[in-house]
PyMOL CGO cylinders between C-alpha atoms (Angstrom):
from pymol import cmd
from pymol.cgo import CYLINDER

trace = [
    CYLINDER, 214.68, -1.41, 111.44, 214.65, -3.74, 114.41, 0.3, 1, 1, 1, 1, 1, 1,
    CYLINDER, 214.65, -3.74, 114.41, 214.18, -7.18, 112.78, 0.3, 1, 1, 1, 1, 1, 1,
    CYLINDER, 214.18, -7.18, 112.78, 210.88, -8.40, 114.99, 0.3, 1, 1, 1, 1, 1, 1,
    CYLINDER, 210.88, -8.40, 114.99, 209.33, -5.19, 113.36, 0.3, 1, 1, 1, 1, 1, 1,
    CYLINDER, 209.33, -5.19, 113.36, 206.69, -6.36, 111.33, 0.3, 1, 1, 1, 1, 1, 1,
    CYLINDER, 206.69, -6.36, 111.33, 207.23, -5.32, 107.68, 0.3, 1, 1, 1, 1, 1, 1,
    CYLINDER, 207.23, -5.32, 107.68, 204.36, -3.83, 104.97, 0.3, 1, 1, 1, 1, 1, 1,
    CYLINDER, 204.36, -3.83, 104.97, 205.77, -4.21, 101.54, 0.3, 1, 1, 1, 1, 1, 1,
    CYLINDER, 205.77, -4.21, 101.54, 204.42, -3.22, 98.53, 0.3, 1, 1, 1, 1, 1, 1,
    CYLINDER, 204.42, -3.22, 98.53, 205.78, -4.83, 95.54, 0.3, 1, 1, 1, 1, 1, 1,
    CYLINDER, 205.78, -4.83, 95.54, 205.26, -3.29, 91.72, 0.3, 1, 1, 1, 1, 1, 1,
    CYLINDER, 205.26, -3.29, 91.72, 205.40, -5.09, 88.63, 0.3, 1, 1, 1, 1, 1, 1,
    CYLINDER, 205.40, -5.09, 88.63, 205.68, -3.65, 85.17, 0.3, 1, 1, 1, 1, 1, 1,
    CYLINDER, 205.68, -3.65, 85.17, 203.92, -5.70, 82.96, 0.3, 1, 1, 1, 1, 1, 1,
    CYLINDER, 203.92, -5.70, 82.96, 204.41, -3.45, 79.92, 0.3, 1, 1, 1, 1, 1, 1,
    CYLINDER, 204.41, -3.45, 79.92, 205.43, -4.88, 76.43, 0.3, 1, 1, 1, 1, 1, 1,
    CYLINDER, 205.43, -4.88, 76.43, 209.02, -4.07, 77.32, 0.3, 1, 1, 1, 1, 1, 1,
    CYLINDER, 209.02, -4.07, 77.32, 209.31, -7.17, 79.98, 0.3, 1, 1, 1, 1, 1, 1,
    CYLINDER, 209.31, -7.17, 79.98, 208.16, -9.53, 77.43, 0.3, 1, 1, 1, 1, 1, 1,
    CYLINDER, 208.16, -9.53, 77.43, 210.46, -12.60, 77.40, 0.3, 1, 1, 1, 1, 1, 1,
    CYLINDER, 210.46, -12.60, 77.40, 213.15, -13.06, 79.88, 0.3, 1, 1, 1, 1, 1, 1,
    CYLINDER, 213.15, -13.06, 79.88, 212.90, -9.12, 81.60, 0.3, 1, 1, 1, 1, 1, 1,
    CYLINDER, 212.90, -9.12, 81.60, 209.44, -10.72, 83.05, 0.3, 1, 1, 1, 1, 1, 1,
    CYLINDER, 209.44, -10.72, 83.05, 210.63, -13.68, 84.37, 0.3, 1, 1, 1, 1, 1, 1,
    CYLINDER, 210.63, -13.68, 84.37, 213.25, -12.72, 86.01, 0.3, 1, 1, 1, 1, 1, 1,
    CYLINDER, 213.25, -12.72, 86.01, 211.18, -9.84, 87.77, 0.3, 1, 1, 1, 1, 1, 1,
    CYLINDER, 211.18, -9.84, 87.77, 208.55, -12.51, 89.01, 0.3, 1, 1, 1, 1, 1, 1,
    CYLINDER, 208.55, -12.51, 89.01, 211.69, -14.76, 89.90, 0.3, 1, 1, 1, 1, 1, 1,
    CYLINDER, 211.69, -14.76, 89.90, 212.58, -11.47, 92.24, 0.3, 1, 1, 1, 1, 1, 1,
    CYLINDER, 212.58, -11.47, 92.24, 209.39, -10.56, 93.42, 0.3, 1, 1, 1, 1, 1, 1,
    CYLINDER, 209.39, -10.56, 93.42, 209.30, -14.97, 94.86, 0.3, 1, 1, 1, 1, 1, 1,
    CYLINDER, 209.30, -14.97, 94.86, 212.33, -14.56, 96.75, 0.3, 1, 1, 1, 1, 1, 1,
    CYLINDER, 212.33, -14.56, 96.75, 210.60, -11.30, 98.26, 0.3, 1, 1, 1, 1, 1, 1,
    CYLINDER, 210.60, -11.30, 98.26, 207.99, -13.21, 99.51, 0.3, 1, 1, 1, 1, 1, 1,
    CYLINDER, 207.99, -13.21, 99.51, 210.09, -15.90, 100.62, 0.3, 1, 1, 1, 1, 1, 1,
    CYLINDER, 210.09, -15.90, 100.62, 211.32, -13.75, 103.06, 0.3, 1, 1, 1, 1, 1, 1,
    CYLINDER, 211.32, -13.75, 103.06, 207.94, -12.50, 104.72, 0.3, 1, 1, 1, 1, 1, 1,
    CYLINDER, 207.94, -12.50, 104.72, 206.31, -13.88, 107.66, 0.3, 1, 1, 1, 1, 1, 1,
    CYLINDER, 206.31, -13.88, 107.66, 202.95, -14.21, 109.19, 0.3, 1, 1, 1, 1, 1, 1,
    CYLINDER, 202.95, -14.21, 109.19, 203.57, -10.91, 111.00, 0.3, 1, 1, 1, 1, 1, 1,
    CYLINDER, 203.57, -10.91, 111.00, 204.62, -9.05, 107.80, 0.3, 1, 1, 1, 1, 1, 1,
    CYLINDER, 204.62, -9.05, 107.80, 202.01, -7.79, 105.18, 0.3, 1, 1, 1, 1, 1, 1,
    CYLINDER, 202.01, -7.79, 105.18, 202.49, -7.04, 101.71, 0.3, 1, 1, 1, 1, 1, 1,
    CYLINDER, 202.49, -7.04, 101.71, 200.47, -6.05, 98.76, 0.3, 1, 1, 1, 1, 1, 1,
    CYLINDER, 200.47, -6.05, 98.76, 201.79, -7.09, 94.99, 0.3, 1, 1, 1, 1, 1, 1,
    CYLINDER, 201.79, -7.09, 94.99, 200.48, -5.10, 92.04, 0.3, 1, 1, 1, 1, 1, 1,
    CYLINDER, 200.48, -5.10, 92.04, 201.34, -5.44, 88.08, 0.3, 1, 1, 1, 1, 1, 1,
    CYLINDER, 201.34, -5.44, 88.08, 200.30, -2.72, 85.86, 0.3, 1, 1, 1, 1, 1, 1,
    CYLINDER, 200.30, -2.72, 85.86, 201.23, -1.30, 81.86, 0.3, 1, 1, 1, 1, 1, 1,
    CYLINDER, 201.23, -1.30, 81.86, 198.07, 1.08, 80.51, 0.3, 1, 1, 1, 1, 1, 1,
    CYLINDER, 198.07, 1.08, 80.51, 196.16, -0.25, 83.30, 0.3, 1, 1, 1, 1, 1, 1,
    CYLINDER, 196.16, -0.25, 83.30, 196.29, -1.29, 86.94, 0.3, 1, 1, 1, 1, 1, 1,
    CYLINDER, 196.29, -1.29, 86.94, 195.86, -4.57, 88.72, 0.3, 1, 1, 1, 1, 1, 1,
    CYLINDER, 195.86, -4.57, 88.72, 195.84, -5.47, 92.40, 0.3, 1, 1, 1, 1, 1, 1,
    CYLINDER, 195.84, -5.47, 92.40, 196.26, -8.80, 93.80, 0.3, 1, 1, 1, 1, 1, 1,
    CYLINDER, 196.26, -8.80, 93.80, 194.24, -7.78, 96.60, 0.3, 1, 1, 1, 1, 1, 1,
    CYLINDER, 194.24, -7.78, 96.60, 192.24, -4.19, 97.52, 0.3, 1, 1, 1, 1, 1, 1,
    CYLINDER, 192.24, -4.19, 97.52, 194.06, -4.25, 100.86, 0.3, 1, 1, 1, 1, 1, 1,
    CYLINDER, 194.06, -4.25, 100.86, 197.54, -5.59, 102.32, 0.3, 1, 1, 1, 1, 1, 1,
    CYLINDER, 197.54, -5.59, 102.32, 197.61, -9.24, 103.18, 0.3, 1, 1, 1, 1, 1, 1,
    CYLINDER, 197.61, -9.24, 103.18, 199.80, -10.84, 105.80, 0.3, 1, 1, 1, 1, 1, 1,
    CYLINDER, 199.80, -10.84, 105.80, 202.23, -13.19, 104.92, 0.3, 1, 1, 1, 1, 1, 1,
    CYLINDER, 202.23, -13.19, 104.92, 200.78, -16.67, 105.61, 0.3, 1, 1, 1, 1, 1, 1,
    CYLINDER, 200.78, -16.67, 105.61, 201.75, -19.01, 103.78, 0.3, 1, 1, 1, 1, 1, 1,
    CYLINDER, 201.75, -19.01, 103.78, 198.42, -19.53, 101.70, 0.3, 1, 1, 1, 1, 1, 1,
    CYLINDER, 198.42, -19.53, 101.70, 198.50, -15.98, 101.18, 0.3, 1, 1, 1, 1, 1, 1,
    CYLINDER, 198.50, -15.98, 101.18, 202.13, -16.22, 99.38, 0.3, 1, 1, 1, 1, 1, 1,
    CYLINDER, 202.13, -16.22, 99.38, 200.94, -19.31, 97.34, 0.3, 1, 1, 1, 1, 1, 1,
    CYLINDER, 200.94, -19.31, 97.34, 197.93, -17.01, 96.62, 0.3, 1, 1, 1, 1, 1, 1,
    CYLINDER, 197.93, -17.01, 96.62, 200.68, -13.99, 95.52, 0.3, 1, 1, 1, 1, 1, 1,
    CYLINDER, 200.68, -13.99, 95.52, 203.02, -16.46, 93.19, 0.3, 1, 1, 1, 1, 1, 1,
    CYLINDER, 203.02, -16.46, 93.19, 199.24, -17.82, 91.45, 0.3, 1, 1, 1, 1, 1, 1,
    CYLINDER, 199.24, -17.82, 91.45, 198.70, -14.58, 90.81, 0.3, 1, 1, 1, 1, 1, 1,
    CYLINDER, 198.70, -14.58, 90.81, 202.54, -13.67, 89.03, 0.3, 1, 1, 1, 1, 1, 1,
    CYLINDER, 202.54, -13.67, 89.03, 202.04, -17.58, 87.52, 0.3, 1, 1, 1, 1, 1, 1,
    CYLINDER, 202.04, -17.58, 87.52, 199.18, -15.14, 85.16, 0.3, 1, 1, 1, 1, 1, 1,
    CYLINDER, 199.18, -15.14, 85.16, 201.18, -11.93, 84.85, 0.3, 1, 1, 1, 1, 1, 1,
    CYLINDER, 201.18, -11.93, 84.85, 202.18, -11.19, 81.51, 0.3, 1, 1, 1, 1, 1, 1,
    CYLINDER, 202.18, -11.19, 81.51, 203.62, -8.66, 79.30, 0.3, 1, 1, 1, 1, 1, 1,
    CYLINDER, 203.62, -8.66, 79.30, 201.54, -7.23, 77.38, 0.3, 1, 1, 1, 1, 1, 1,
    CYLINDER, 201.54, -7.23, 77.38, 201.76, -5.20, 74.24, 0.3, 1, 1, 1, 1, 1, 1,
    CYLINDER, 201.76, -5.20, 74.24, 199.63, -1.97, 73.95, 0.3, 1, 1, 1, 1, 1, 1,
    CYLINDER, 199.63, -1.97, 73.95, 198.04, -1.41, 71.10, 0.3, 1, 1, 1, 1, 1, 1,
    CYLINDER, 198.04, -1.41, 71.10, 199.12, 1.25, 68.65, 0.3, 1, 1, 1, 1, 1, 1,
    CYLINDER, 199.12, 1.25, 68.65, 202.55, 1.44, 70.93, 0.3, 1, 1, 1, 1, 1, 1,
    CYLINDER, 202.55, 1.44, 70.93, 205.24, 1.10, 68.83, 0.3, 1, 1, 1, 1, 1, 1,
    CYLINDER, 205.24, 1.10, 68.83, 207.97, -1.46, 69.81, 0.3, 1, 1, 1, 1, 1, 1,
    CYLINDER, 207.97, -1.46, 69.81, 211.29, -0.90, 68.88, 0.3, 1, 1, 1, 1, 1, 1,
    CYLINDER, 211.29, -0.90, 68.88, 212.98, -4.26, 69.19, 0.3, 1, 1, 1, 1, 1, 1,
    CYLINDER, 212.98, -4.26, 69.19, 216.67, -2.22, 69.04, 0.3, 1, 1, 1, 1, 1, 1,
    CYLINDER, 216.67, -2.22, 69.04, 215.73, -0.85, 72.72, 0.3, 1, 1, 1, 1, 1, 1,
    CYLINDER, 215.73, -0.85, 72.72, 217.67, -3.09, 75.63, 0.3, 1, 1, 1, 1, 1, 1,
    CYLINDER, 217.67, -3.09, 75.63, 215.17, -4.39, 77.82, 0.3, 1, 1, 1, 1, 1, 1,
    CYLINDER, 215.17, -4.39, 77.82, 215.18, -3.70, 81.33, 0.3, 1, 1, 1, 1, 1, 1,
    CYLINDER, 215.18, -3.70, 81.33, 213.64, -5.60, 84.40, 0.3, 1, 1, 1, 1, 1, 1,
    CYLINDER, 213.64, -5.60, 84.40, 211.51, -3.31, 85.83, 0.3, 1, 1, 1, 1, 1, 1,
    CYLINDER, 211.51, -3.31, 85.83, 210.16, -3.67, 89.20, 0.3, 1, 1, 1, 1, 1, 1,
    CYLINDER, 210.16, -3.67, 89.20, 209.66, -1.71, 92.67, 0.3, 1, 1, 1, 1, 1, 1,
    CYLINDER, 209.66, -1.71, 92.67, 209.17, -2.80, 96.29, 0.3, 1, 1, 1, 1, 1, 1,
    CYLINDER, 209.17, -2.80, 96.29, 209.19, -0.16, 99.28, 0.3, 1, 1, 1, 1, 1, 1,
    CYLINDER, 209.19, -0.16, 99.28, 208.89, -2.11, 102.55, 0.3, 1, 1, 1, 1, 1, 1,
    CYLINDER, 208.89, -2.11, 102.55, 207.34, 0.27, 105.47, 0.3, 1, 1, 1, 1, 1, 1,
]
cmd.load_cgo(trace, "trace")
């Protein structure tokens, strides 16, 4: 990929009961050095999801400045969360889980 192509990542976040604790930050300490690296011509989309699915935006934003500020607000309230009636089994290692395809 020539480097003054303009990029259009999408970043996934598993916010399942599994990333609870350190698993989660270190993902959304990932997915900030991600961003770091996009510029104004680059878009991106971020996205956290368990039983459901949420969007930090319906379509790709570009990667101003004030709309990465806007993307690390929105990990600064990304959670794991427990299902209910999922059973946890505390012996399981955790695992970070996270995605991000760049186009």
């Amino acid at each position: 990929m020539n480097p003054e192509t303009p990029r259009r990542t999408a970043i996934v976040l598993d916010r399942s009961g599994s990333m609870e604790g350190a698993p989660i930050r270190q993902a959304r300490k990932a997915i900030e050095a991600c961003l770091a690296t996009l510029t104004e011509n680059d878009s991106f989309a971020l996205i956290a999801f368990n039983d459901s699915v949420e969007s930090m935006s319906p379509a790709l934003l570009s990667g101003t400045r004030t709309n990465r500020d806007k993307a690390r607000g929105f990990l600064d309230h990304v959670d794991a969360r427990v299902e209910p009636n999922w059973p946890r089994d505390s012996s399981r290692p955790h695992a970070c889980s996270m995605a991000v395809a760049t186009c």
